[in-house]
C-alpha positions in Angstrom: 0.0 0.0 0.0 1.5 2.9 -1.2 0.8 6.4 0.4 0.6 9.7 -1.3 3.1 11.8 -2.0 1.7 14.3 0.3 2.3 12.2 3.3 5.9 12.7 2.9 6.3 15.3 3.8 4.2 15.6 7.0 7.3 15.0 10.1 5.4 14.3 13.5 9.2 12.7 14.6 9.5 15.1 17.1 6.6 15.1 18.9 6.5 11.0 18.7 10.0 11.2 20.0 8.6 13.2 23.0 5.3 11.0 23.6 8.0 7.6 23.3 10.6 9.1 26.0 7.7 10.5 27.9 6.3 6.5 28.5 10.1 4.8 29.1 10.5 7.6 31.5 6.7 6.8 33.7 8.0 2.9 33.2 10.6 3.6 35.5 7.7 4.7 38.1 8.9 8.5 37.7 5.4 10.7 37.3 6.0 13.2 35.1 5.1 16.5 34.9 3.6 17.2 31.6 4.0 21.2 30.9 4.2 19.8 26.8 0.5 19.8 25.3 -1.5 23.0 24.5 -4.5 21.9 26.1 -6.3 23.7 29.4 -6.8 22.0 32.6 -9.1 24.5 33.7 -13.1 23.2 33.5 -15.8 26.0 31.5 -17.3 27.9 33.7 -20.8 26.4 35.6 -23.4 28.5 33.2 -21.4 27.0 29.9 -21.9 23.7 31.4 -25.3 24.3 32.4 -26.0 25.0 28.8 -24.3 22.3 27.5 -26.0 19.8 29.5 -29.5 21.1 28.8 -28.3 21.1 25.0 -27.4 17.6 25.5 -30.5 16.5 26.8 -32.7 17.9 24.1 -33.6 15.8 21.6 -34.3 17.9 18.8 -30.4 19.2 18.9 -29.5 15.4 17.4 -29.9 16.1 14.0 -27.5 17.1 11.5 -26.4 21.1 12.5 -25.7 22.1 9.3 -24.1 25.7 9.4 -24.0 27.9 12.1 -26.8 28.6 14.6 -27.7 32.5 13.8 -28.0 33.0 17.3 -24.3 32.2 17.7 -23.1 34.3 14.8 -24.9 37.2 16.9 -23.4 36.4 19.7 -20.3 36.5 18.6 -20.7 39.3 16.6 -21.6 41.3 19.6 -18.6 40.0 21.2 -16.4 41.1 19.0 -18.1 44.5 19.1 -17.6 45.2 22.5 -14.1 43.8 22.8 -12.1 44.8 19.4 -15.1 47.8 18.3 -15.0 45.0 15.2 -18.5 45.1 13.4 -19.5 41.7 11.5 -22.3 40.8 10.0 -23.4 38.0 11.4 -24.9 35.9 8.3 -21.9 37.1 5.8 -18.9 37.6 7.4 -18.6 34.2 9.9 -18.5 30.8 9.8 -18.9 28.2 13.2 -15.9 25.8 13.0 -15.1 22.3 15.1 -11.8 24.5 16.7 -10.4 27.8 14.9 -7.8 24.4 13.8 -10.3 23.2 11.5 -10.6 26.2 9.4 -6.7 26.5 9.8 -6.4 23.3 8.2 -8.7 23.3 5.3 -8.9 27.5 4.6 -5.7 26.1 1.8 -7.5 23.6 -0.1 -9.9 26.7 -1.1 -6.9 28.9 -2.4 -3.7 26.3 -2.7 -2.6 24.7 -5.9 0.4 22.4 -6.5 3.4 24.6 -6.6 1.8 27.6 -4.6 3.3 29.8 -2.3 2.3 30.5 1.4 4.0 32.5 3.8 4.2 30.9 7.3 5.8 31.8 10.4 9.1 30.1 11.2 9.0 28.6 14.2 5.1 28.2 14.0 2.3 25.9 15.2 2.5 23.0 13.1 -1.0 23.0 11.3 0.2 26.1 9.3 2.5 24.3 7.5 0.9 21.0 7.0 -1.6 22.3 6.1 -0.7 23.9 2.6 1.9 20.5 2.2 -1.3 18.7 2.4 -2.7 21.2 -0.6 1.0 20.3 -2.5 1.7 23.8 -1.9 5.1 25.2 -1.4 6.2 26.8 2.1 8.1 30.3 2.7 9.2 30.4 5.9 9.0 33.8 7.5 11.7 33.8 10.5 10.4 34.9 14.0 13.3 36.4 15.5 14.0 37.9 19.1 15.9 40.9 17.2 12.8 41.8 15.5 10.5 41.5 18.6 9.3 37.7 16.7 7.3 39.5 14.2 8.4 38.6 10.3 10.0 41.3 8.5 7.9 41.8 5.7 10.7 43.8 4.0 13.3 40.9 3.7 10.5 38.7 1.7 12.0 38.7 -2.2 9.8 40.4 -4.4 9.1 37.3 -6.5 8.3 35.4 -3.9 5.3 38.1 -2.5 4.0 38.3 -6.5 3.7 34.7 -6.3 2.4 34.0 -2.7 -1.6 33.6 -2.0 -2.1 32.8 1.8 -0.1 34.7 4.7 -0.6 33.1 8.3 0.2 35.1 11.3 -0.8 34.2 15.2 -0.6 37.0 17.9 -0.6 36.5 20.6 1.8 33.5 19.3 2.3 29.9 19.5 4.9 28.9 20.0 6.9 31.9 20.9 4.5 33.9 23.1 4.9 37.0 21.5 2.8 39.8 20.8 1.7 42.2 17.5 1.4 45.8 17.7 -0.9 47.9 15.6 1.6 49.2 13.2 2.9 45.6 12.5 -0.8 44.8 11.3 -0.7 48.1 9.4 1.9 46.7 7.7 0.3 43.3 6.9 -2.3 44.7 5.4 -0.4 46.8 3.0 2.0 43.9 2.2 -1.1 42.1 1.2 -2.9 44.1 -0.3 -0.1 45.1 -2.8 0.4 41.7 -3.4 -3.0 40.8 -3.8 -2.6 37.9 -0.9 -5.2 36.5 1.5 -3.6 37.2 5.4 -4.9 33.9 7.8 -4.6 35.6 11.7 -4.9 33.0 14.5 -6.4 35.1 17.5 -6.6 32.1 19.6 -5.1 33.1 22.6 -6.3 37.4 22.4 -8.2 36.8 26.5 -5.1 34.9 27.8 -3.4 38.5 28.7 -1.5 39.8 31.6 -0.7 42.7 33.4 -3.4 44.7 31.9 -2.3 43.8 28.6 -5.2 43.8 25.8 -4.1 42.0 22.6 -5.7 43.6 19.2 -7.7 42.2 16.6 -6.0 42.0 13.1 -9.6 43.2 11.8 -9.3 46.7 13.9 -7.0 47.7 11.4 -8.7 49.9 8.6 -8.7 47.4 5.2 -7.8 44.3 7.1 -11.8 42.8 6.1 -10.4 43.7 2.6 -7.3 40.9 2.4 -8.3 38.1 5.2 -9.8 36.5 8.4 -9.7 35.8 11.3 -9.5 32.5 13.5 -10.8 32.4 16.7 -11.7 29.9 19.2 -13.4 29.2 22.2 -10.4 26.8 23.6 -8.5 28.6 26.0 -10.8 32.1 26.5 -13.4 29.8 27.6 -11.7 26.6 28.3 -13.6 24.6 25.9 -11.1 23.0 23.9 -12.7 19.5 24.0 -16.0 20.9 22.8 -14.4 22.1 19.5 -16.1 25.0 18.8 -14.4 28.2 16.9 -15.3 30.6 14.4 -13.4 32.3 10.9 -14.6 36.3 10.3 -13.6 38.9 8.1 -13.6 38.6 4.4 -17.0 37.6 3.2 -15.6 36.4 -0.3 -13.1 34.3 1.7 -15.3 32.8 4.2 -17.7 31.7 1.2 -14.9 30.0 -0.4 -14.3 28.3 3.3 -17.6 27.4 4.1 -18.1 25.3 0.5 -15.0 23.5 1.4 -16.3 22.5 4.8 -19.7 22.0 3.5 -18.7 19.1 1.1 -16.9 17.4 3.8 -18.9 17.7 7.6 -21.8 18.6 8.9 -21.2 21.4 11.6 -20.7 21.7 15.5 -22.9 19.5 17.8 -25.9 22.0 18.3 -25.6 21.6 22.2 -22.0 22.6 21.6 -23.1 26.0 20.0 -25.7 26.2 22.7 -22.8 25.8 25.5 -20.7 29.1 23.0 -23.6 30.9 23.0 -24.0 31.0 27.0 -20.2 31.5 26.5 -20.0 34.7 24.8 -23.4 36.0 25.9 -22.7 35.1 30.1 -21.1 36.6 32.7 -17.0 37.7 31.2 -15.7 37.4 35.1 -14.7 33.4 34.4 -12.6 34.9 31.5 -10.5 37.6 33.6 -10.2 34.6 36.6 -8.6 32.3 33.7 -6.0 35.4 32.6 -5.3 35.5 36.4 -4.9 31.9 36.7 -2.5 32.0 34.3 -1.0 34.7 34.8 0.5 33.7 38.4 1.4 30.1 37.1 3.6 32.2 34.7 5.2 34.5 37.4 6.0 31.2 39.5 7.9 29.4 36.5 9.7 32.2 35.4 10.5 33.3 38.6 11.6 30.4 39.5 13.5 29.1 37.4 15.3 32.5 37.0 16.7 31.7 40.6 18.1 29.3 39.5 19.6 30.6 36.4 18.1 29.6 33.9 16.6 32.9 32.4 13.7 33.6 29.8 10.9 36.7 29.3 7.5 36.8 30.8 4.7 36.8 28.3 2.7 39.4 27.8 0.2 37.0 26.7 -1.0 33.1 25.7 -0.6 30.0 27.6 3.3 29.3 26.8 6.5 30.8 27.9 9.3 30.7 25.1 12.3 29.7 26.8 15.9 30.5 25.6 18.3 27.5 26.1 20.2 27.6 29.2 23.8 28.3 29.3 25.6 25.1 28.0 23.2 23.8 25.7 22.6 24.3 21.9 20.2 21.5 20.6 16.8 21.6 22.0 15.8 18.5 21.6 18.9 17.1 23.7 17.9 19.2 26.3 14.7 18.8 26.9 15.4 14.3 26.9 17.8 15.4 29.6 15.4 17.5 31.3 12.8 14.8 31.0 15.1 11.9 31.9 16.5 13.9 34.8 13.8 15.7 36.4 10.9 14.2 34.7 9.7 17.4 32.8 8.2 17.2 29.8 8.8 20.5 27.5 8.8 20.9 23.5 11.8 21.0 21.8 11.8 24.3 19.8 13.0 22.6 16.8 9.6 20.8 16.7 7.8 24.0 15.2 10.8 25.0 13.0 13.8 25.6 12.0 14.5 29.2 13.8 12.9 27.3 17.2 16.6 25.6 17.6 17.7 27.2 20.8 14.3 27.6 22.7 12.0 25.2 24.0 8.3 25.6 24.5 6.8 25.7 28.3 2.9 25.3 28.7 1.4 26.6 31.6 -0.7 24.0 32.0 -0.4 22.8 35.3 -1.5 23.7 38.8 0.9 26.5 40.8 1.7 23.7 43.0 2.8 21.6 40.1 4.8 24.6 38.9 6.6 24.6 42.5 7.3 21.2 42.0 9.0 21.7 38.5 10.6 23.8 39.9 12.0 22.1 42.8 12.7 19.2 40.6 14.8 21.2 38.3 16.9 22.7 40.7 18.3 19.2 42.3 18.9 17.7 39.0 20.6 20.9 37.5 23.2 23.7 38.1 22.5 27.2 35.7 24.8 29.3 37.5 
């Protein structure tokens, strides 16, 4: 049996090599603190569960949702009023998705043929990539680099390469490398594309995971942005519902048409008790949100803290659920490190060479344990290594 070509060139080594170390490692009895997968551990907040349990148990919602409960688009139209001053028509200009991921992954197959271009950020989260190999596109890597704040420098794309690229994906607040956008970046994006005549992807996952008063933009508050893209949001980490799969595209009505056919010839929408559970989401009481931000918020103070008394030294987010952590002194190759610091103090982190080339020299921290777990890490890391 002989798989396409396209296979080829999807690498999940990294992460498999991870997963396999991760299991010889709890063989040995040692229980390991898992600070490598993206997910929440916090629970949705009692009125989003509420909703999803009365959703559940009504037996008109077990038909076939096809498209997006109007009731939703409104609601999170109105959300995305009140926090970005974004207007959106709720009928035109969104689209419910199973996770902002899904759209990520297909928006290509709309606007990818063999042998096209797509800018994507270098190091970036995986499904931006695969997903335009999976079209048989062709990748340009746009380096994130801590000299330019990890924001691409639109300027240092060739010419040839911007006449012939069709989809640009950005993410701020970013995965992997926690950084933010400013409004003249996106100023800047939207002239790039629209000189270039290219469609701009912005993954907005992680815009309510902010700290210290911080209040990450939308790409679509910047005047033309509806004119060259969309947006990707999700309910996964704002509202802790990343099992539920729910998340939305907006902007670009033309774009979002060609997106919706795509998904309509290959699913038939979000459980309807799901969209029930977003609605009471984004229509319910916003406190849940800013105790999630604060959750989060003093998990990252205790890790980076921490582990800067020891020596080992890396920036505090402004926002999202990682910390992007430079090497320590002594070590070059990620992914060597972070076996050591698995096999040694039973840690798991992400290599940084797992979402690209230019993530050699970093690995990826999720905040995704308890504080008392943090302490532990901690703890753990400073009796297994010296920094200093």
């Amino acid at each position: 049996m002989q798989l396409a070509r396209r296979m080829q060139a999807l690498a999940p080594g990294i992460f498999t090599a991870m997963t396999k170390a991760k299991t010889e490692v709890e063989a040995k009895g040692v229980r390991v603190i898992n600070l490598g997968i993206g997910s929440p551990d916090l629970p949705p907040a009692p009125h989003i569960i509420e909703a999803l349990r009365q959703g559940v148990e009504n037996p008109r919602n077990y038909t076939y949702p096809i498209g997006g409960n109007l009731k939703l688009h409104q609601a999170l139209a109105n959300w995305y009023k009140e926090r970005f001053n974004v207007i959106l028509d709720p009928q035109t200009e969104i689209i419910t998705l199973m996770g902002s991921q899904d759209g990520l992954a297909h928006i290509a197959w709309a606007y990818i043929n063999p042998g096209d271009i797509a800018l994507v950020p270098d190091p970036g989260y995986p499904i931006y990539s695969a997903s335009i190999l999976l079209a048989e596109g062709e990748l340009y890597p746009m380096p994130l680099l801590a000299s330019n704040e990890f924001l691409p420098d639109l300027k240092a794309i060739p010419r040839d390469v911007a006449k012939k690229a069709k989809l640009m994906t950005i993410n701020y607040p970013n995965n992997p490398v926690a950084a933010s956008a400013n409004p003249d970046f996106f100023k800047e994006v939207v002239e790039f594309a629209r000189n270039y005549d290219i469609i701009v992807c912005h993954d907005v996952a992680y815009a309510e995971l902010a700290y210290d008063g911080f209040k990450p933009m939308s790409f679509l508050e910047v005047p033309g942005a509806k004119e060259v893209g969309i947006e990707f949001y999700s309910l996964s980490k704002t509202y802790n519902m990343a099992g539920c799969r729910i998340g939305f595209a907006v902007g670009n009505a033309e774009v979002l048409q060609a997106l919706d056919t795509i998904k309509s010839n290959i699913d038939y929408g979000v459980f309807a008790a799901v969209q029930e559970a977003g609605i009471a989401a984004l229509t319910g009481d916003q406190a849940c949100v800013r105790q999630t931000a604060a959750i989060y918020q003093r998990r990252r103070d205790i890790l980076v803290d921490g582990l800067g008394s020891l020596g080992w030294h890396m920036p505090k987010p402004q926002a999202s659920m990682f910390v992007w952590a430079p090497l320590p002194n002594g070590y070059t190759s990620s992914m060597e490190f972070s076996i050591e610091l698995l096999n040694k103090a039973g840690v798991l982190v992400i290599p940084g060479i797992a979402f690209g080339s230019q993530g050699e020299g970093y690995v990826r921290i999720g905040l995704v344990q308890p504080a008392e777990e943090l302490q532990e890490v901690i703890q753990r890391i400073g009796s297994c290594f010296n920094f200093n």
